[in-house]
C-alpha positions in Angstrom: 130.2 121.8 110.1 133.5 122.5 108.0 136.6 121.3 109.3 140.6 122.2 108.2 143.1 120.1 109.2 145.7 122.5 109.5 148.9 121.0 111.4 150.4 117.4 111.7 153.3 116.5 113.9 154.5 112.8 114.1 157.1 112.0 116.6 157.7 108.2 118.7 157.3 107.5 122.8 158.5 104.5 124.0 158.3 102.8 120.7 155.0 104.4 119.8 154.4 105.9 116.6 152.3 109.2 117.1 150.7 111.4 114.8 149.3 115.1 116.5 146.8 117.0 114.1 145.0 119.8 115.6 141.8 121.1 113.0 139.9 124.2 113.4 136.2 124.0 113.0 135.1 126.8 110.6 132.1 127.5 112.2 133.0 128.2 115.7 137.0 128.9 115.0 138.3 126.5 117.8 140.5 123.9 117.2 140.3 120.3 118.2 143.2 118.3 119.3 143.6 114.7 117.5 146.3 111.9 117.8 146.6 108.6 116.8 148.9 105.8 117.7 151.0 103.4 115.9 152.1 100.0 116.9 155.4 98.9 115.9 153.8 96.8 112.5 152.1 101.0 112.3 149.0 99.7 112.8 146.2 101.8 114.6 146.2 100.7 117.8 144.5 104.2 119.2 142.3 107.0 118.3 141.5 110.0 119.9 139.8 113.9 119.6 139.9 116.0 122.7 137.5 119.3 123.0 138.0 122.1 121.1 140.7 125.3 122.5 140.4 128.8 121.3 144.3 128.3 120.2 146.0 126.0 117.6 148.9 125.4 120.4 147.6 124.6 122.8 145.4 121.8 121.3 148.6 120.3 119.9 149.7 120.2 123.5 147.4 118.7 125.4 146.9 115.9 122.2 149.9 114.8 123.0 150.7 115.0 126.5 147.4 112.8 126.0 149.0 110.4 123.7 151.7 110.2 126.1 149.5 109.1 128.8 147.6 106.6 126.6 151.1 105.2 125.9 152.1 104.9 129.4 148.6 103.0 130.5 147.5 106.0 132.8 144.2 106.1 130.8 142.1 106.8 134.1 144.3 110.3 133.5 143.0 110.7 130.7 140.3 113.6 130.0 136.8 112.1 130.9 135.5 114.6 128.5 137.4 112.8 125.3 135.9 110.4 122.9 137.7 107.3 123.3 138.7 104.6 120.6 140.5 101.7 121.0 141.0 100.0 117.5 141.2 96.4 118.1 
């Protein structure tokens, strides 16, 4: 299975780096929703990859209104689906 990485968005939450990628598998065409988040040093603190959406948008969406609730501490709201990585 091929993946592209095909967008990257960075942006900060409540002193959080964040960095949104969203990669479409070449084999089925859907995308899959990433994020990662930065500690204040920008160390890893968080990894994540949500299942796959037919568009680009809106697995750049829900990645980060899931980083955002990471962020917050709300990770019981988080999708029971998702592969979950805390980097410690």
């Amino acid at each position: 299975m091929q993946r592209d990485e095909r967008n990257i968005k960075g942006n900060n939450y409540k002193g959080y780096g964040i960095l949104i990628s969203a990669r479409m598998d070449s084999t089925n065409r859907f995308w899959t929703g990433c994020y990662r988040i930065f500690d204040m040093e920008r160390r890893v603190v968080f990894v994540n990859s949500i299942l796959p959406f037919e568009s680009e948008s809106d697995a750049l969406a829900v990645a980060s209104i899931e980083a955002q609730i990471w962020v917050d501490g709300n990770t019981a709201d988080l999708s029971e689906i998702n592969i979950l990585e805390t980097i410690e």
